[in-house]
C-alpha positions as semicolon CSV with decimal commas, in nm:
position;residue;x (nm);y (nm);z (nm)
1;X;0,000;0,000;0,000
2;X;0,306;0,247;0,114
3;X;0,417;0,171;-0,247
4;X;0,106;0,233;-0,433
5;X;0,104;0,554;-0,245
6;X;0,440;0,654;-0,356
7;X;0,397;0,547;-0,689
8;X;0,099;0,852;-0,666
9;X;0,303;1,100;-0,559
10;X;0,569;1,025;-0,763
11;X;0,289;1,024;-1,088
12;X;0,127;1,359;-0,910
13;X;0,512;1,579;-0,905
14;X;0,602;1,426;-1,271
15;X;0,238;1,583;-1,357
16;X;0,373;1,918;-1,124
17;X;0,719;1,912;-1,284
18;X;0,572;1,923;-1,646
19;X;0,296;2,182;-1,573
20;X;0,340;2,416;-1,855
21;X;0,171;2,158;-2,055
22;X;-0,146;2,187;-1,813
23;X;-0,132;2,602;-1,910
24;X;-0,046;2,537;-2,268
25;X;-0,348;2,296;-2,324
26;X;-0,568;2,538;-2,101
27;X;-0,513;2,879;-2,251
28;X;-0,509;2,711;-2,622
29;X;-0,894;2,545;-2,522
30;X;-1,056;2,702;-2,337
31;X;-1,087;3,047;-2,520
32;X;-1,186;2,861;-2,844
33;X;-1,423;2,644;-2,656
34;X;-1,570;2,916;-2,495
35;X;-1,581;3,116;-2,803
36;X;-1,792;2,842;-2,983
37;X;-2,052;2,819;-2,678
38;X;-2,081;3,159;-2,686
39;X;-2,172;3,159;-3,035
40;X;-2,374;2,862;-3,027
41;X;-2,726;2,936;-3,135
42;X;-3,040;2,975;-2,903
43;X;-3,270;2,689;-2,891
44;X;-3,652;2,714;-2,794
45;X;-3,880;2,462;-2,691
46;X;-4,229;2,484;-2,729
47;X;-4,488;2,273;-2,542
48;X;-4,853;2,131;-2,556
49;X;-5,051;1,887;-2,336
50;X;-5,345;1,751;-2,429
51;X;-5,623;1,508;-2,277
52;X;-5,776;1,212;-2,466
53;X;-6,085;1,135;-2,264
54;X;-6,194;0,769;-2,429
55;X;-6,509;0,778;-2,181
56;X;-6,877;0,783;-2,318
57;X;-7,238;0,780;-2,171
58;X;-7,306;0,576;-2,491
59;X;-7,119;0,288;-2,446
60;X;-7,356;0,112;-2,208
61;X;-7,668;0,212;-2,374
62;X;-7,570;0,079;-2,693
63;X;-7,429;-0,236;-2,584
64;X;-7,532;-0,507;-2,825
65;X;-7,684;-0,283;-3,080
66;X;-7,372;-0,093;-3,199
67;X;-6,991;-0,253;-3,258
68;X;-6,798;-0,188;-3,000
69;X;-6,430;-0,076;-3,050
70;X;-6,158;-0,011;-2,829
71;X;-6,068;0,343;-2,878
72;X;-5,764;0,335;-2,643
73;X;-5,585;0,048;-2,879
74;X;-5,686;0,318;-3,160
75;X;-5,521;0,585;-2,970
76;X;-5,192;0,391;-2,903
77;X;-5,165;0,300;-3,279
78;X;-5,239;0,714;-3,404
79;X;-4,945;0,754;-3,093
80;X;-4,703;0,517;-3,282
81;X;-4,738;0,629;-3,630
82;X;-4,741;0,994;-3,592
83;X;-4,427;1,055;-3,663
84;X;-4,470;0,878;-4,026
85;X;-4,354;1,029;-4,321
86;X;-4,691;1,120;-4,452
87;X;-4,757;1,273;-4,118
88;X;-4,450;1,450;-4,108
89;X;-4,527;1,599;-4,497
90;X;-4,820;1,742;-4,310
91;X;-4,642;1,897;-4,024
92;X;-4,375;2,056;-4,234
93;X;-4,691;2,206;-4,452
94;X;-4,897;2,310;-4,191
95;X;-4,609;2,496;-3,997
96;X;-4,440;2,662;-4,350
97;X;-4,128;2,481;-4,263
98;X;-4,098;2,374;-4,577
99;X;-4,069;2,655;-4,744
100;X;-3,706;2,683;-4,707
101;X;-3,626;2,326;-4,860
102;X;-3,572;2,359;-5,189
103;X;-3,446;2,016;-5,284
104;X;-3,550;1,671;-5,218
105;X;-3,231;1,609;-4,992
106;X;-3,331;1,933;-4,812
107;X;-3,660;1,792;-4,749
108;X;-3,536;1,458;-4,622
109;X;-3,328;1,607;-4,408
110;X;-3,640;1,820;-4,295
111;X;-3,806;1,510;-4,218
112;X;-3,526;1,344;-4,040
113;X;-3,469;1,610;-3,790
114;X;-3,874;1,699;-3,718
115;X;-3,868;1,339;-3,651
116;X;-3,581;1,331;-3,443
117;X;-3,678;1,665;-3,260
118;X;-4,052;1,611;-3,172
119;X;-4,098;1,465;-2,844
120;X;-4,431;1,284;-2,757
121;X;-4,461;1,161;-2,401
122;X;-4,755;0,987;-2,193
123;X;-4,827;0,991;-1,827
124;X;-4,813;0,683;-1,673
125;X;-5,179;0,462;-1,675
126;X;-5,356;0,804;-1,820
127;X;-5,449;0,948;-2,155
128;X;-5,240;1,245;-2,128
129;X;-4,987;1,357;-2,383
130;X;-4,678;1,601;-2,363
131;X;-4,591;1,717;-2,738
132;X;-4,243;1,895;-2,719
133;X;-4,018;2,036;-3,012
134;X;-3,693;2,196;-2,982
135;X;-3,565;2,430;-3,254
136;X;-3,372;2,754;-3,308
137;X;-3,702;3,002;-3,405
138;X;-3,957;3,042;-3,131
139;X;-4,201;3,115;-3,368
140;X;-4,127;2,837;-3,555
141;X;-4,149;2,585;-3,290
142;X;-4,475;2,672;-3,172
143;X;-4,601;2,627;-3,497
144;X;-4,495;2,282;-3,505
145;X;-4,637;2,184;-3,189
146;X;-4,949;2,299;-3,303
147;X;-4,941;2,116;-3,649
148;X;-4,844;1,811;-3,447
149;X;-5,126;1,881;-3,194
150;X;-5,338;1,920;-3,485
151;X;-5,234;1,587;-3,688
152;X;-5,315;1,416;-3,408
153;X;-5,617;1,534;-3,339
154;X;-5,758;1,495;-3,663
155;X;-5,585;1,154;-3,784
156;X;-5,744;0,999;-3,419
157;X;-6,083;1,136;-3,519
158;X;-6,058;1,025;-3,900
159;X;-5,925;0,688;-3,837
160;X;-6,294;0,576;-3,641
161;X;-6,476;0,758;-3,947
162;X;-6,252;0,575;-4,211
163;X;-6,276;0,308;-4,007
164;X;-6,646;0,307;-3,989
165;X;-6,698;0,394;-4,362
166;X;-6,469;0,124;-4,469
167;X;-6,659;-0,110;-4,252
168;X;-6,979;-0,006;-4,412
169;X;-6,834;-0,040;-4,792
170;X;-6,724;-0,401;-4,720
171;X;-7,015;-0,534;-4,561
172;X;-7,214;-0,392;-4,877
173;X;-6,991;-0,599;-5,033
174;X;-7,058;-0,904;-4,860
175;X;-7,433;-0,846;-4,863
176;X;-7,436;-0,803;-5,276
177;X;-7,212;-1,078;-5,285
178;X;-7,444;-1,310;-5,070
179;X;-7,774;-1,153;-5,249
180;X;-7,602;-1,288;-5,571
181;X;-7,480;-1,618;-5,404
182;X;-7,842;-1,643;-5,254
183;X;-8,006;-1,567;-5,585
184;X;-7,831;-1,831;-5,774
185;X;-7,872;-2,079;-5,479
186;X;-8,242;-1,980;-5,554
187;X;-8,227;-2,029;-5,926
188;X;-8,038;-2,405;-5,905
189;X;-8,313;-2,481;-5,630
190;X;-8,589;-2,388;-5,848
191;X;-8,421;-2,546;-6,176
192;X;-8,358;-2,857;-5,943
193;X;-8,694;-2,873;-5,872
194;X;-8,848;-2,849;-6,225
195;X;-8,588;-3,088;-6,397
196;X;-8,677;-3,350;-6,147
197;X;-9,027;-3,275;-6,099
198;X;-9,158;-3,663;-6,140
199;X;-8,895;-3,774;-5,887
200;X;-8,880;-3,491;-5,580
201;X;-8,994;-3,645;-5,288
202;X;-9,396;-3,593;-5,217
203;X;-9,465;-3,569;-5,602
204;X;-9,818;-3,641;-5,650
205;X;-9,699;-3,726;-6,068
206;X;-9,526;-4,051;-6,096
207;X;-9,252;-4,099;-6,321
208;X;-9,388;-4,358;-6,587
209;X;-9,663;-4,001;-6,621
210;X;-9,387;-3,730;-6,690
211;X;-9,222;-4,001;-6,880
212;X;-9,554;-4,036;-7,097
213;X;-9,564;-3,694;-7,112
214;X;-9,301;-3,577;-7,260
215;X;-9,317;-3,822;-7,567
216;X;-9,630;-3,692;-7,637
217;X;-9,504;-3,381;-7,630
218;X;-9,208;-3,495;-7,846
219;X;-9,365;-3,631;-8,091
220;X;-9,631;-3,292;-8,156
221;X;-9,290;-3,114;-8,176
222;X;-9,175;-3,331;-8,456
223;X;-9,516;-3,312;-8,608
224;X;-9,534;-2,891;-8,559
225;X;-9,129;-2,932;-8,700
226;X;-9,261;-3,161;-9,034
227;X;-9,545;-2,870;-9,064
228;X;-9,329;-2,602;-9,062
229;X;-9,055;-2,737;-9,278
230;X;-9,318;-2,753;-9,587
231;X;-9,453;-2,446;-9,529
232;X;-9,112;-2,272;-9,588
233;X;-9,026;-2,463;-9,895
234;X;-9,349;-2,351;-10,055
235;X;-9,252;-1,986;-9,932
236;X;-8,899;-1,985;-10,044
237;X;-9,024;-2,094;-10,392
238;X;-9,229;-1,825;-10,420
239;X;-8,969;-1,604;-10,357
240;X;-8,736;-1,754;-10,553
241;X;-8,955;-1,707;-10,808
242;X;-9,031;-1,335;-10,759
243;X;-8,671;-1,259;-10,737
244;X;-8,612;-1,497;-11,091
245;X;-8,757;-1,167;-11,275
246;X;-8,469;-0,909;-11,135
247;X;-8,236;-1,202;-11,253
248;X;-8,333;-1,206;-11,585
249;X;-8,388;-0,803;-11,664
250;X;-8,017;-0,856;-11,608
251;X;-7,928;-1,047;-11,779
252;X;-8,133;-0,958;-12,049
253;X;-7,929;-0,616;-12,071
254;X;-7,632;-0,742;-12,023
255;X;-7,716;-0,918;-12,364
256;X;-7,795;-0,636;-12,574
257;X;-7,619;-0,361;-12,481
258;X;-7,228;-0,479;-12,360
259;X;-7,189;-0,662;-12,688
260;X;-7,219;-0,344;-12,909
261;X;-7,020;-0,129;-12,679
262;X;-6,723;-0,362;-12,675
263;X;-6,717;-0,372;-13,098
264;X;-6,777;0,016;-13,063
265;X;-6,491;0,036;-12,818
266;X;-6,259;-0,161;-13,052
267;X;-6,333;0,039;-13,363
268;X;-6,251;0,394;-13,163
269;X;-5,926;0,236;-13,050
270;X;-5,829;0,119;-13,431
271;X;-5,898;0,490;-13,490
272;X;-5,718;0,626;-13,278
273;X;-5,407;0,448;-13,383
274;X;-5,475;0,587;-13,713
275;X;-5,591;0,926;-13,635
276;X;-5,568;1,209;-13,351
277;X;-5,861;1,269;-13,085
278;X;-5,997;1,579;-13,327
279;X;-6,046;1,372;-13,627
280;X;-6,461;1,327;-13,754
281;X;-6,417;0,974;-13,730
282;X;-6,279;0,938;-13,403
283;X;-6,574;1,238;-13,256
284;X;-6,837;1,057;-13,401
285;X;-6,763;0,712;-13,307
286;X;-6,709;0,877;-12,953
287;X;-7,035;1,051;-12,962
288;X;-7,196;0,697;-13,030
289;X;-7,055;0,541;-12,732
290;X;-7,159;0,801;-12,510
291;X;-7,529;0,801;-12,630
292;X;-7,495;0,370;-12,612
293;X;-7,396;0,417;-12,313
294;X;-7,631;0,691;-12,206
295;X;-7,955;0,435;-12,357
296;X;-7,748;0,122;-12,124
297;X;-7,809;0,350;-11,788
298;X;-8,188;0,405;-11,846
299;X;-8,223;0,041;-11,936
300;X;-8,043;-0,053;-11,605
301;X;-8,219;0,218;-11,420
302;X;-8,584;0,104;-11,565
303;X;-8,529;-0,241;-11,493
304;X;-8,371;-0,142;-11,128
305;X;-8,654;0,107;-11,060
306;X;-8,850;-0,201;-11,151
307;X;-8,720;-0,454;-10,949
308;X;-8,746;-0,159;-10,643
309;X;-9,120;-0,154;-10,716
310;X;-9,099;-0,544;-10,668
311;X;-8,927;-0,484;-10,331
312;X;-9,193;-0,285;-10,223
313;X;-9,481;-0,497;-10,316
314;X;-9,650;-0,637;-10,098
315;X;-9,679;-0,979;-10,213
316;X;-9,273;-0,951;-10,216
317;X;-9,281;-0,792;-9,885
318;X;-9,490;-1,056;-9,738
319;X;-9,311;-1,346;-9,874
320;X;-9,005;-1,218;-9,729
321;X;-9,185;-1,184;-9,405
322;X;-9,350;-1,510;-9,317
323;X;-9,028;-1,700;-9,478
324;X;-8,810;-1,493;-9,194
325;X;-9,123;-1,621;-8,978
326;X;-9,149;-1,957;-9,038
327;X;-8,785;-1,993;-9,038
328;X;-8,737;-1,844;-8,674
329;X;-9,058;-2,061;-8,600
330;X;-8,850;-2,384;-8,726
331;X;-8,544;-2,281;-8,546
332;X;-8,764;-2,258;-8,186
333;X;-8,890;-2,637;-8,299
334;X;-8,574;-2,756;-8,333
335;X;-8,433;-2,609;-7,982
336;X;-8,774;-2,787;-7,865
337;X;-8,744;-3,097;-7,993
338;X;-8,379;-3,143;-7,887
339;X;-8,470;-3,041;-7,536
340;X;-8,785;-3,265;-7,556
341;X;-8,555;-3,500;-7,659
342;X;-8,290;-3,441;-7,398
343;X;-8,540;-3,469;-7,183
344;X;-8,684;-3,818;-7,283
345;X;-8,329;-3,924;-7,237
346;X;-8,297;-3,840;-6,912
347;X;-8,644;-3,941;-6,819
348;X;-8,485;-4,321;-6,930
349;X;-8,193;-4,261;-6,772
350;X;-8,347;-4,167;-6,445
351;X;-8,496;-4,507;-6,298
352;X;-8,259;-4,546;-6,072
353;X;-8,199;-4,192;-5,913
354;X;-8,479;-4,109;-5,733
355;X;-8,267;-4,167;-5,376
356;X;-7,934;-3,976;-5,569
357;X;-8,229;-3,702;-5,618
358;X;-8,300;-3,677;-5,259
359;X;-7,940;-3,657;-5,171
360;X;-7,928;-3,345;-5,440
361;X;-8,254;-3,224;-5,317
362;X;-8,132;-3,207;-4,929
363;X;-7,772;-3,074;-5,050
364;X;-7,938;-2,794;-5,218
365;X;-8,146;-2,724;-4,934
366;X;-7,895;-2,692;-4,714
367;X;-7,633;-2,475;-4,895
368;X;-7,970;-2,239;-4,946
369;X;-8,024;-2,217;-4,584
370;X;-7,621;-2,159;-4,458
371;X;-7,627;-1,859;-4,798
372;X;-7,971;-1,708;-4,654
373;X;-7,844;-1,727;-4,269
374;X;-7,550;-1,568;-4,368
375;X;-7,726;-1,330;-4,581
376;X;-7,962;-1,229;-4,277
377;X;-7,670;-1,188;-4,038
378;X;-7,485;-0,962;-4,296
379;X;-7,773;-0,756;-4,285
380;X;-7,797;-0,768;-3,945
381;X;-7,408;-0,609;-3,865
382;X;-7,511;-0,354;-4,175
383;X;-7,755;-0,223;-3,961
384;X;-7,544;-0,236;-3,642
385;X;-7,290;-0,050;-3,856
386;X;-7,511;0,246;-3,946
387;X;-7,586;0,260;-3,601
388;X;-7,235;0,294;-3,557
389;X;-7,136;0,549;-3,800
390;X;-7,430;0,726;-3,660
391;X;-7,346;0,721;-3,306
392;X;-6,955;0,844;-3,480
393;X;-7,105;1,137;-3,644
394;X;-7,334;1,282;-3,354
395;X;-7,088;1,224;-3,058
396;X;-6,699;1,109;-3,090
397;X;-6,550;0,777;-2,893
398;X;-6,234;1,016;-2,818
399;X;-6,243;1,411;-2,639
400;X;-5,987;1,590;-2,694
401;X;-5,910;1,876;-2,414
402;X;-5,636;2,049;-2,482
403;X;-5,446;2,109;-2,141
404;X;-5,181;2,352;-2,195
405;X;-5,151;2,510;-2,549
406;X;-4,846;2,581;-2,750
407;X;-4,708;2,886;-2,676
408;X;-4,414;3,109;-2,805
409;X;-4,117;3,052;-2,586
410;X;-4,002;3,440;-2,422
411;X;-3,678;3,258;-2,290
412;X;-3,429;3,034;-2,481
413;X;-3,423;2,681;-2,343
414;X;-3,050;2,626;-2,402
415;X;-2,816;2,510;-2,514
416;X;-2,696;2,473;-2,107
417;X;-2,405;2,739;-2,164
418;X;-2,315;2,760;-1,876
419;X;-2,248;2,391;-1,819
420;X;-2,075;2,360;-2,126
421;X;-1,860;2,657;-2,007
422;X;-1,761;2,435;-1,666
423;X;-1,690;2,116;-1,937
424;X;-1,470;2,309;-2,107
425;X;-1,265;2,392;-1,847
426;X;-1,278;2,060;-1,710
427;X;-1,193;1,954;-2,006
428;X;-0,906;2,143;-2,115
429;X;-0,769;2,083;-1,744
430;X;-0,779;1,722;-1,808
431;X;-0,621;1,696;-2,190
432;X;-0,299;1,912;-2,004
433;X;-0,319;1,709;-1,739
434;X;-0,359;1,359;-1,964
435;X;-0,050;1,547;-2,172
436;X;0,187;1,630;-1,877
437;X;0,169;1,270;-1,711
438;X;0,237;1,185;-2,080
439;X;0,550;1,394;-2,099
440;X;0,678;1,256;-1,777
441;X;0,640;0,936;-1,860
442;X;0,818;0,947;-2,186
443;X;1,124;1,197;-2,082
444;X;1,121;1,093;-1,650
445;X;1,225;1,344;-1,392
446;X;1,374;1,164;-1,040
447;X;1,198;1,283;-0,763
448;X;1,318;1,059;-0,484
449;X;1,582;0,881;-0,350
450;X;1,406;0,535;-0,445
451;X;1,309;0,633;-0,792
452;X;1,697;0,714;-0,836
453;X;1,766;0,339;-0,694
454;X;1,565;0,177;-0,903
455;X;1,666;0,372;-1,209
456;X;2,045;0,297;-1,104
457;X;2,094;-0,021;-0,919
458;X;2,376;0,205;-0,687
459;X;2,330;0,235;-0,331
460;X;2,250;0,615;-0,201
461;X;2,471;0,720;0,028
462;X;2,324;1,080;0,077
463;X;2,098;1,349;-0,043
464;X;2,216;1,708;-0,098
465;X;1,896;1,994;-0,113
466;X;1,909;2,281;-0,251
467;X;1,969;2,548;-0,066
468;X;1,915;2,964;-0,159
469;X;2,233;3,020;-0,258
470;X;2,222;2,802;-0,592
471;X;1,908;2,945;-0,683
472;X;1,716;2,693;-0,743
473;X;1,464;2,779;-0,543
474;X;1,372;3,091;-0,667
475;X;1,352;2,939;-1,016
476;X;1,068;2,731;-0,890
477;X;0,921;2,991;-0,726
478;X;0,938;3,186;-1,018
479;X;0,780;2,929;-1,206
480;X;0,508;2,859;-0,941
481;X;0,421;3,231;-0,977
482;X;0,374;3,228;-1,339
483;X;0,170;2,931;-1,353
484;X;-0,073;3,059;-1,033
485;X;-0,089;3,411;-1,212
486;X;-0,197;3,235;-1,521
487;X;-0,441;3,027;-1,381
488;X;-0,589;3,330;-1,202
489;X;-0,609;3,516;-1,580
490;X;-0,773;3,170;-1,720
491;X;-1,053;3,180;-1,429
492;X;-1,090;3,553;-1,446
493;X;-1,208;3,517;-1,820
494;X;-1,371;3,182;-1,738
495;X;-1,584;3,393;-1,492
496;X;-1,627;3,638;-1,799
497;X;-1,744;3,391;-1,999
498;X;-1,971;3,208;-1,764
499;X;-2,142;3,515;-1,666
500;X;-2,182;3,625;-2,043
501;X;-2,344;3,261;-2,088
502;X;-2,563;3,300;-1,787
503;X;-2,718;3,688;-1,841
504;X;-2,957;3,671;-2,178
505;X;-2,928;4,058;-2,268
506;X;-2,547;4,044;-2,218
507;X;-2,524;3,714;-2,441
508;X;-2,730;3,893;-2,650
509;X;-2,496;4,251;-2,672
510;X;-2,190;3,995;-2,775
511;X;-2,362;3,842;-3,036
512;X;-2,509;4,169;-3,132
513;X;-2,143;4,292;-3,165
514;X;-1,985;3,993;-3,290
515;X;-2,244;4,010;-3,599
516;X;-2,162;4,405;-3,643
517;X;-1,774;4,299;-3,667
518;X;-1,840;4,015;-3,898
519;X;-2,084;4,278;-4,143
520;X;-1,794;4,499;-4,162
């Protein structure tokens, strides 16, 4: 232990012996530390606390006719995601602080420090929130702690409407999409029923009767079918042969007129080999075509106008008319027969099936029933939903009382000058100290007679002291002075500094001046 101790004091005088390194690392510090905590900027912090009462008169009286919702696990979810980046778009809006980011960087960075900076704390086992922000405008920050008041405020509300309309749109989804499911369970049931009408259970008409039936009514399909089919061969060949007349006007003057013009055509172009366009020959024989021609159009137009009047006859008309009807009529008597027929099949088939019938009957039955429970229940919560979104829009699950509003901070709220000013100092004190011990270490001064021992294995016989007359002494002394009288300068401007840190209007005067100095 008595060497431990030693070993101290022998650390503690290297660390005395190599002081100028304590004043060096001091007076080259501290002034530029306190210099930059001087000029630090202000910071103001705004604050807000608000009440969320989740209690409601309602609750009890509507218990089992409205859906009940927890709005406290609604509250801690609006709590956690406040401080989203959609959320945060609408703070920086709402309180203009985006107005100076002109970039997208710029407005990341925005983001990142509103999201760093706002503070939102809850009491312990109560609904009651402490909104802080902490920035370098007072202004500013109080208009951030009232965007984030008001964010809150209104997501929290908005969620239970959304919440409730979205509720509403999907259980009108269900319902159509049950009303359809029901409908068609409806429609197979009733199809079900009349395809198997002879073999349902409690059918008073046997099955050798509908199988009777439907051959007669079979074979008076294929009789009405035979019927119809001569009927619209006799019509079609009275058309045909009302039609037979356009057929032959055409051809008739095709016969007499295209004949000539092709030998006329063939003369003009012999003449004009021979002769030019202005020549008699070639005029007249041009003149002739064009008047051929000219007699061709009013033949074709006559015998068009003429088959026009037998489109609008009404024996043409007519023909046309029952041979469309007759053949729509055949076409029905066809898709009858074949279903008569397909039925007749079945009917043959079906001997055997009355019990796999029964089994398809109660299936039916019961897939109707769960689709119309279902269907009854869905409309059941729709009506407990409008209740709800009723009850939502006359009186809200959540109160909001604000407690304390945002205000515009009078006093800065740091940085803590004045306990930066002591860490400097501290500070600086310890890097000369850390620095001297260094120094000692590396280039050792002997201090006592068992440091010299060790250092060189010789016995010591004898210690001589210094006395006044080497002068030694006052050397020390002198040194001693200096370092006190420097330490007494370094804590007469730390008390400068601290007290310029700790009074606002003379903070304010330096900073005042400093900015003067820096505009000239």
């Amino acid at each position: 232990m008595q060497e431990q101790l030693d070993d101290l004091l022998h650390y503690l005088k290297g660390v005395w012996l190599k002081r100028r390194y304590i004043l060096i690392a001091t007076w080259l510090l501290c002034p530029i530390g306190w210099v930059m905590v001087t000029m630090m900027p202000n910071q103001y912090t705004s604050e807000a606390r608000v009440y969320a009462d989740t209690r409601s008169m309602l609750k009890p009286l509507l218990r089992g006719l409205a859906l009940d919702t927890d709005p406290g696990q609604e509250l801690a979810l609006e709590v956690r995601t406040l401080l989203s980046r959609n959320n945060l778009e609408k703070i920086a809006r709402a309180s203009d602080a985006d107005i100076y980011a002109g970039t997208n960087q710029e407005l990341s960075e925005l983001y990142a420090s509103l999201k760093n900076d706002i503070r939102i704390n809850q009491a312990d086992r109560e609904r009651l929130f402490t909104i802080k922000f902490t920035g370098s405008s007072p202004t500013q920050v109080q208009s951030v702690v009232q965007a984030v008041l008001d964010v809150f405020v209104e997501n929290t509300l908005g969620a239970k409407r959304l919440d409730s309309d979205q509720a509403t749109v999907f259980i009108n989804q269900q319902i159509e999409e049950y009303e359809a499911r029901l409908s068609e369970a409806e429609r197979r049931l009733a199809d079900f029923k009349r395809e198997y009408a002879g073999l349902l259970p409690g059918s008073e008409r046997g099955y050798y009767s509908n199988l009777e039936s439907v051959k007669n009514q079979l074979e008076e399909t294929r009789l009405q079918v035979s019927e119809v089919e001569t009927r619209l061969a006799s019509a079609r060949a009275q058309l045909s042969s009302e039609e037979a007349i356009v057929a032959q006007a055409r051809e008739r003057i095709k016969t007499e007129y295209d004949d000539r013009l092709l030998s006329l055509q063939s003369r003009l172009d012999d003449l004009n080999l021979r002769y030019t366009e202005r020549h008699p020959d070639v005029i007249e024989m041009s003149r002739q075509i064009a008047a051929l021609r000219e007699q061709q159009q009013l033949a074709m137009t006559s015998t068009t106008a003429s088959a026009a009047l037998l489109q609008d006859s009404v024996i043409y008309q007519g023909l046309k008319i029952n041979v469309s009807q007759l053949e729509n009529e055949l076409a029905s008597l066809r898709v009858r027969e074949n279903r008569f027929q397909s039925r007749l099949s079945e009917w043959e088939a079906k001997a055997a099936q009355v019990p796999d019938v029964e089994a398809k009957l109660t299936g039916l039955n019961r897939n109707y029933e769960i689709t119309k429970n279902k269907y009854e229940e869905l409309l059941a919560r729709r009506e407990q939903a409008l209740i709800s979104q009723s009850v939502g829009e006359t009186t809200d699950d959540i109160k909001f009382r604000v407690i304390d509003p945002p205000l515009v901070p009078n006093k800065p709220s740091g940085p803590p000058r004045p306990l930066l000013i002591v860490g400097v100092l501290v500070a600086s004190i310890g890097v000369g100290v850390g620095v001297s011990f260094l120094v000692s270490q590396i280039n050792p001064v002997v201090t006592n007679v068992r440091q010299l021992y060790q250092q060189t294995g010789f016995p010591i016989l004898g210690v001589v002291t210094a006395t006044a007359a080497s002068g030694m002494e006052k050397i020390e002394r002198r040194k001693t002075n200096w370092f006190l009288f420097a330490n007494l300068v370094l804590l007469c401007l730390f008390a400068l500094a601290f007290a310029v840190n700790i009074v606002p209007n003379l903070h304010q005067m330096v900073l005042q001046s400093v900015e003067g100095i820096s505009l000239l």
